[in-house]
N, CA, C and O atoms as CSV, one atom per row, in Angstrom:
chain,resi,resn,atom,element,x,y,z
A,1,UNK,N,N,13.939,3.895,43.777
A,1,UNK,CA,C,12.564,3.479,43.561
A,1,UNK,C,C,11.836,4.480,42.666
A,1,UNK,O,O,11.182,4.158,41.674
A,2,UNK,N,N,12.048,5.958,43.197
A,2,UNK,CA,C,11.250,6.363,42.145
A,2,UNK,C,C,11.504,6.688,40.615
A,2,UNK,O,O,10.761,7.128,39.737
A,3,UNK,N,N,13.247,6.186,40.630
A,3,UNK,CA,C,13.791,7.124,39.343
A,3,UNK,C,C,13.509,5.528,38.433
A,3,UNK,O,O,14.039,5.378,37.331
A,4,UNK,N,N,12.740,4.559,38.974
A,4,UNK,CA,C,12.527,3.187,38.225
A,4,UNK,C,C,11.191,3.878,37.736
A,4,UNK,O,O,11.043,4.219,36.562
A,5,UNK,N,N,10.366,4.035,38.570
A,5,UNK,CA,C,8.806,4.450,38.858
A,5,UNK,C,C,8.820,5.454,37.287
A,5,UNK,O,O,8.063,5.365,36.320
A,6,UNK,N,N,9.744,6.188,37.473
A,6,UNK,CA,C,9.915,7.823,36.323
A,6,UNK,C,C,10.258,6.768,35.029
A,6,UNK,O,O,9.234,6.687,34.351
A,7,UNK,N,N,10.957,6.232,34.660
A,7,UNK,CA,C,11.386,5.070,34.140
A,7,UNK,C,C,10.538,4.374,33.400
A,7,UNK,O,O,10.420,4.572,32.191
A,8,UNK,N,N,10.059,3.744,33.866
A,8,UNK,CA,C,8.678,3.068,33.663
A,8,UNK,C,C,7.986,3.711,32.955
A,8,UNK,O,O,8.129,3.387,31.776
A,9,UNK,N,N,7.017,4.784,33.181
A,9,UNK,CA,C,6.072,5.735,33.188
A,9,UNK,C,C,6.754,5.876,31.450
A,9,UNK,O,O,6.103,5.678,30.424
A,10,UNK,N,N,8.549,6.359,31.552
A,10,UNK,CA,C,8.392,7.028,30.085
A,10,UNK,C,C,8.623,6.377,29.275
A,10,UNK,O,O,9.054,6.909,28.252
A,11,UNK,N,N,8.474,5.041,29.305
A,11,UNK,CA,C,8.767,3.807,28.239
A,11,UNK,C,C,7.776,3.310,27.922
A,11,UNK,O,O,7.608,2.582,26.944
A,12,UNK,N,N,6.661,3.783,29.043
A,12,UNK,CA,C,5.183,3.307,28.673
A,12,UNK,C,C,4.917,4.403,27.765
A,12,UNK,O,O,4.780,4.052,26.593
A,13,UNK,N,N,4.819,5.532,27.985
A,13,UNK,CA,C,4.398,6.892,27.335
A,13,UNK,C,C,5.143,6.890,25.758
A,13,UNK,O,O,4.532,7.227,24.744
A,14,UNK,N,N,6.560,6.449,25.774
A,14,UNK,CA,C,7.115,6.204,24.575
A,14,UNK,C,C,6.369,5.146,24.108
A,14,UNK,O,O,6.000,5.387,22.959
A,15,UNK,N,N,6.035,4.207,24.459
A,15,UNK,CA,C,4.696,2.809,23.732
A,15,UNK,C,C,4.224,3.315,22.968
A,15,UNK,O,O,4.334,3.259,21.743
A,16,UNK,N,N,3.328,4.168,23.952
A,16,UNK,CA,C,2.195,4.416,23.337
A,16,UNK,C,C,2.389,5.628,22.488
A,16,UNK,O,O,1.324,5.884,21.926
A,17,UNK,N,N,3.101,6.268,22.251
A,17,UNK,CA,C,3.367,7.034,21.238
A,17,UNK,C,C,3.500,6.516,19.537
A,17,UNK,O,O,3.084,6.862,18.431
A,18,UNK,N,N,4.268,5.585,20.085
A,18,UNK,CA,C,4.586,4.908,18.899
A,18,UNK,C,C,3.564,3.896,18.152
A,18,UNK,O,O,3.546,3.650,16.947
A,19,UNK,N,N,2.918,3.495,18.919
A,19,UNK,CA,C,1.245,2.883,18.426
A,19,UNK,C,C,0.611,3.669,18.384
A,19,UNK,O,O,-0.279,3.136,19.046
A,20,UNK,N,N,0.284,4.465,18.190
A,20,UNK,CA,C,-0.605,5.647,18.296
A,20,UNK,C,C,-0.276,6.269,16.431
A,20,UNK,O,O,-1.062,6.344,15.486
A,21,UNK,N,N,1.340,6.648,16.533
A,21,UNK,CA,C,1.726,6.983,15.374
A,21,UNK,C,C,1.558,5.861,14.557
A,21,UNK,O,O,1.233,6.143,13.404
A,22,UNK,N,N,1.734,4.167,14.918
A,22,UNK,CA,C,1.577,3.612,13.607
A,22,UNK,C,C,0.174,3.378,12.964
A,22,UNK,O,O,-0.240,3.269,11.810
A,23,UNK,N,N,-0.453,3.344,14.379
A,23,UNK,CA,C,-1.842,3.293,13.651
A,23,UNK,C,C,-2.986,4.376,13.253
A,23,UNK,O,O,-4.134,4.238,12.829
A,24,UNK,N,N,-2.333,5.309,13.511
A,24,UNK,CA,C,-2.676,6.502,12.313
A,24,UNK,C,C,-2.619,6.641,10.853
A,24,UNK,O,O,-3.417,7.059,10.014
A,25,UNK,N,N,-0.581,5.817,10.779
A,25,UNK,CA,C,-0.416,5.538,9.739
A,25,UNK,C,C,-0.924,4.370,8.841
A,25,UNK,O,O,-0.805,4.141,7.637
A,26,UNK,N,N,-1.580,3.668,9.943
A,26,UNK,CA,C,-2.198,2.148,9.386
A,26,UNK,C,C,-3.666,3.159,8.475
A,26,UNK,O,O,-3.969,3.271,7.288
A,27,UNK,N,N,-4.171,3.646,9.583
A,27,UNK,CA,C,-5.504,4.030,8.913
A,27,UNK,C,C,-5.138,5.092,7.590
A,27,UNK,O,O,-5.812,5.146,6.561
A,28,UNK,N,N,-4.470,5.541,7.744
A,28,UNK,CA,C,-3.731,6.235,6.126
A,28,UNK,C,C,-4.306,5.499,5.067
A,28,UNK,O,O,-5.270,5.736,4.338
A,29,UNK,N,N,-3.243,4.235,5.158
A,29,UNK,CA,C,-2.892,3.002,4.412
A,29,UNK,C,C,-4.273,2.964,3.826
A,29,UNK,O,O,-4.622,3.196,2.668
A,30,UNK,N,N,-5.255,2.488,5.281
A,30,UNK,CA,C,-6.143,1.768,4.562
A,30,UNK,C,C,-6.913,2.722,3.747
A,30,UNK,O,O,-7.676,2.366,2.849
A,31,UNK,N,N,-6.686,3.984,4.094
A,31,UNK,CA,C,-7.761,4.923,3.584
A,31,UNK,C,C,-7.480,5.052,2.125
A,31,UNK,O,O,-8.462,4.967,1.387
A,32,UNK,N,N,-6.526,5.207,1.681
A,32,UNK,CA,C,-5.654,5.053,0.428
A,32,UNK,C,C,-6.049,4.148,-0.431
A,32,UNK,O,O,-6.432,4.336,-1.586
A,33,UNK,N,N,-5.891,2.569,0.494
A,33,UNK,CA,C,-6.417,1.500,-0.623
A,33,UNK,C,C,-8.280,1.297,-1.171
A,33,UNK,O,O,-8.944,0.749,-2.051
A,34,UNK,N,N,-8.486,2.354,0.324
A,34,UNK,CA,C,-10.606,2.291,-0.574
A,34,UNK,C,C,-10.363,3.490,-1.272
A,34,UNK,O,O,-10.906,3.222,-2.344
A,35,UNK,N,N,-9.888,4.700,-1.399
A,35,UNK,CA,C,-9.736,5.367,-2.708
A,35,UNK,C,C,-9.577,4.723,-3.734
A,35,UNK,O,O,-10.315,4.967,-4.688
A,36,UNK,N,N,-8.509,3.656,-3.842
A,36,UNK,CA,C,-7.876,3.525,-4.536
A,36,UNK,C,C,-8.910,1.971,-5.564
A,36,UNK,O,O,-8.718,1.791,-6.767
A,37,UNK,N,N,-9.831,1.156,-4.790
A,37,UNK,CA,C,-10.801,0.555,-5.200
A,37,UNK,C,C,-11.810,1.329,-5.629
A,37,UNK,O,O,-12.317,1.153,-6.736
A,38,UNK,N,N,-12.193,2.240,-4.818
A,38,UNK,CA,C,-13.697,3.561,-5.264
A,38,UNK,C,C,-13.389,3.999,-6.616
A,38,UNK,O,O,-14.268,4.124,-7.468
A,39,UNK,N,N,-11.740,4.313,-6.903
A,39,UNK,CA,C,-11.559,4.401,-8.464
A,39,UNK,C,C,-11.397,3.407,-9.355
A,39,UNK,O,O,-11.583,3.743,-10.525
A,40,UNK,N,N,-11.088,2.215,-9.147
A,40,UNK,CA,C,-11.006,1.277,-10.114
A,40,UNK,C,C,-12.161,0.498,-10.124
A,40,UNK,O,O,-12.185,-0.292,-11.068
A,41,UNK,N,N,-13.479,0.449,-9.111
A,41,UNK,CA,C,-14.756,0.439,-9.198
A,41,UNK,C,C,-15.584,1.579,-10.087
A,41,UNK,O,O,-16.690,1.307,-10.554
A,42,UNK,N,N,-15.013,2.760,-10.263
A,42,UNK,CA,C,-15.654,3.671,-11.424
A,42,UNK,C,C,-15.095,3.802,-12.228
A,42,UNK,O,O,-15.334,4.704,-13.031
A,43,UNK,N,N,-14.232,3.067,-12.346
A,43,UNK,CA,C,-13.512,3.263,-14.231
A,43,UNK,C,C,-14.370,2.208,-14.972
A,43,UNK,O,O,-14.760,1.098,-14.610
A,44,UNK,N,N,-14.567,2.993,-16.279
A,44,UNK,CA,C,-15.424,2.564,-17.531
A,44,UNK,C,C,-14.119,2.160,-18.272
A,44,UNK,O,O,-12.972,2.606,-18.309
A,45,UNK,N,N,-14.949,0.870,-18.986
A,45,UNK,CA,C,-13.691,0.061,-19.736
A,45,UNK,C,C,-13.793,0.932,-20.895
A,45,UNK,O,O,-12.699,0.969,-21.457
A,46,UNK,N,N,-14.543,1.548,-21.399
A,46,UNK,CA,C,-15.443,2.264,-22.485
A,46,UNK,C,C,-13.906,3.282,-22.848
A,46,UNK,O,O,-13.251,3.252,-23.891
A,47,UNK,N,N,-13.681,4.024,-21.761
A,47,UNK,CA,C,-12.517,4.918,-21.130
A,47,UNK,C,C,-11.025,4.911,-22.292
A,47,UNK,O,O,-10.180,4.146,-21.826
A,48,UNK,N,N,-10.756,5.281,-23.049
A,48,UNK,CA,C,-9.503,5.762,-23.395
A,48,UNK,C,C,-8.504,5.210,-22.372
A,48,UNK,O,O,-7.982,4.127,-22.638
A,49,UNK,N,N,-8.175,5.846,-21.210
A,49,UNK,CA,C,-7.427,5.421,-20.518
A,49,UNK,C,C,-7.466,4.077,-19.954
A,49,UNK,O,O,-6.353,3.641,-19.660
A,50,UNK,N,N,-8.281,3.442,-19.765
A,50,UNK,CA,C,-8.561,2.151,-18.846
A,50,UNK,C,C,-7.647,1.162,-20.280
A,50,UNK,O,O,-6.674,0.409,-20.241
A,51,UNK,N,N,-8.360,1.541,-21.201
A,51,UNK,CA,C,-7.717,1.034,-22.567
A,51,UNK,C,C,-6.350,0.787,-22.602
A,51,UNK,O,O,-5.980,-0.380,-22.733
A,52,UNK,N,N,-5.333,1.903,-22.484
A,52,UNK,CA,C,-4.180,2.242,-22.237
A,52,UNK,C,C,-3.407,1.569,-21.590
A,52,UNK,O,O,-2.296,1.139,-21.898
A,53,UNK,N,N,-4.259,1.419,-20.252
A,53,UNK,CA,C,-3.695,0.708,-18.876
A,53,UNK,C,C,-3.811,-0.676,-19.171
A,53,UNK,O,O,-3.070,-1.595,-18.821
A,54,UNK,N,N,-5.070,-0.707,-20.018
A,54,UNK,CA,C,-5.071,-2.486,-20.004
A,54,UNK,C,C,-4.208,-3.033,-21.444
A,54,UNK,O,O,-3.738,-4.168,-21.360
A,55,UNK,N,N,-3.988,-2.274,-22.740
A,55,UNK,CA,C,-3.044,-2.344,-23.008
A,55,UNK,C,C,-1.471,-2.799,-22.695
A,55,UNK,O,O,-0.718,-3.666,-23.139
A,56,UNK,N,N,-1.387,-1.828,-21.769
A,56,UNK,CA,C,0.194,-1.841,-21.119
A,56,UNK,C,C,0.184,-2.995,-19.872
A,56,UNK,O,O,1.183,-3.412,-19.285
A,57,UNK,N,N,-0.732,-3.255,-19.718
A,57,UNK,CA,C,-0.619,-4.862,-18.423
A,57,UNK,C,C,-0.535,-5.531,-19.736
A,57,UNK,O,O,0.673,-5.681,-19.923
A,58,UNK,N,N,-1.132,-5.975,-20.669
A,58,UNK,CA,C,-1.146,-7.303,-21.115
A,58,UNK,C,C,0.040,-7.323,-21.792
A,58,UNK,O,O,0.495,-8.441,-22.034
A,59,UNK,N,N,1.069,-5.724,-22.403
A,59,UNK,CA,C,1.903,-6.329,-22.877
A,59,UNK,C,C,3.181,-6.572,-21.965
A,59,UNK,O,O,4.159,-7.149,-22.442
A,60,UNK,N,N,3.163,-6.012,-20.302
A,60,UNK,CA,C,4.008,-6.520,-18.899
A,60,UNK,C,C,4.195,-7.884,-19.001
A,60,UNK,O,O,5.258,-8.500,-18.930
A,61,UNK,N,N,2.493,-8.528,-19.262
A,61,UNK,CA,C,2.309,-9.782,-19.168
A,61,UNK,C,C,3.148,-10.783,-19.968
A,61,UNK,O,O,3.571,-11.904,-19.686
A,62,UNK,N,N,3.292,-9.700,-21.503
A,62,UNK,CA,C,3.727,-10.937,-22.404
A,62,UNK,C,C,5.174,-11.080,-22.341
A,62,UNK,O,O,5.819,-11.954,-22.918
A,63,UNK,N,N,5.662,-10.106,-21.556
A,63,UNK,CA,C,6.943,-9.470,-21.736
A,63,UNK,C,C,7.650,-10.823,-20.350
A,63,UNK,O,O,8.550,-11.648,-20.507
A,64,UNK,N,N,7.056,-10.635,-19.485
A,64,UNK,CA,C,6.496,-11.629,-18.302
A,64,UNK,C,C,6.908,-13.205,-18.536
A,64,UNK,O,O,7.739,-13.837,-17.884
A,65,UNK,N,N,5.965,-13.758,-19.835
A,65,UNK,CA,C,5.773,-14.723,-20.036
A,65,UNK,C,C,7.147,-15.088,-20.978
A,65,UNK,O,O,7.767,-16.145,-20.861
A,66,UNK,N,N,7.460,-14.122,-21.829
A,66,UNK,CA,C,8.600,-14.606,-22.473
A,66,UNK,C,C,9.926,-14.607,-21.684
A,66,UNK,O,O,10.890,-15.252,-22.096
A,67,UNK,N,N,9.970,-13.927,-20.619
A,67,UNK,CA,C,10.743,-13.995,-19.111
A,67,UNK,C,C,11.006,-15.742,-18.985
A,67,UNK,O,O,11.959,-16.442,-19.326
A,68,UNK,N,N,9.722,-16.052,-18.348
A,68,UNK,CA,C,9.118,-17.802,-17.896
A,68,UNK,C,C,9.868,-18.465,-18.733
A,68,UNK,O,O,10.745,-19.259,-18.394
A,69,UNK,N,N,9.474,-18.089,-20.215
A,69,UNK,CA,C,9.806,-19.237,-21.390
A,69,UNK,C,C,11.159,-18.828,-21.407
A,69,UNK,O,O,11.301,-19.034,-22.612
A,70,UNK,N,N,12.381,-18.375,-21.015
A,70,UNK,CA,C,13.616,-18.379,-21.434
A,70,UNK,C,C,13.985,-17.914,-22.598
A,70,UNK,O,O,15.129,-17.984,-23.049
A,71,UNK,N,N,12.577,-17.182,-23.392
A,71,UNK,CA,C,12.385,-16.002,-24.577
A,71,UNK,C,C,13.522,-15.032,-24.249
A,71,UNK,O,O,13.322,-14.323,-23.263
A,72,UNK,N,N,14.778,-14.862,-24.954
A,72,UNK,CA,C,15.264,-13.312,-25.157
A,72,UNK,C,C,14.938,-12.416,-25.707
A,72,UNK,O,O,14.961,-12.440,-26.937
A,73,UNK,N,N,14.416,-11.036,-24.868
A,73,UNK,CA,C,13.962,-9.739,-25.591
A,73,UNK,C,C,14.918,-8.903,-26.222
A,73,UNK,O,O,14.557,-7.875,-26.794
């Protein structure tokens, strides 16, 4: 009875360890992704770099699209 009782106790204690750790790591996560809006909410298109970046998406994109169309690069 009691070595169930002991048992119990450390599978609960292991639970909650492990929720504890993921949702620490959850709040990480999320903390990460509002950095990660707080900066792409203050980037100026004006920006050199934003330029760059949006550059290099549109040509992913075209690269992308000639993918779709059965285009060989």
């Amino acid at each position: 009875m009691t070595s169930d009782i002991v048992l119990s106790l450390s599978a609960l204690t292991g639970l909650a360890m492990v929720a504890m750790a993921t949702l620490r790591g959850w709040d990480g996560w999320l903390a990460l992704k509002r950095l990660e809006l707080e900066r792409a909410g203050a980037a100026d298109y004006g920006d050199t770099a934003s330029l760059i970046d949006l550059a290099d998406m549109r040509e992913r994109l075209r690269k992308l699209e000639a993918i779709a169309a059965g285009v060989d690069l």
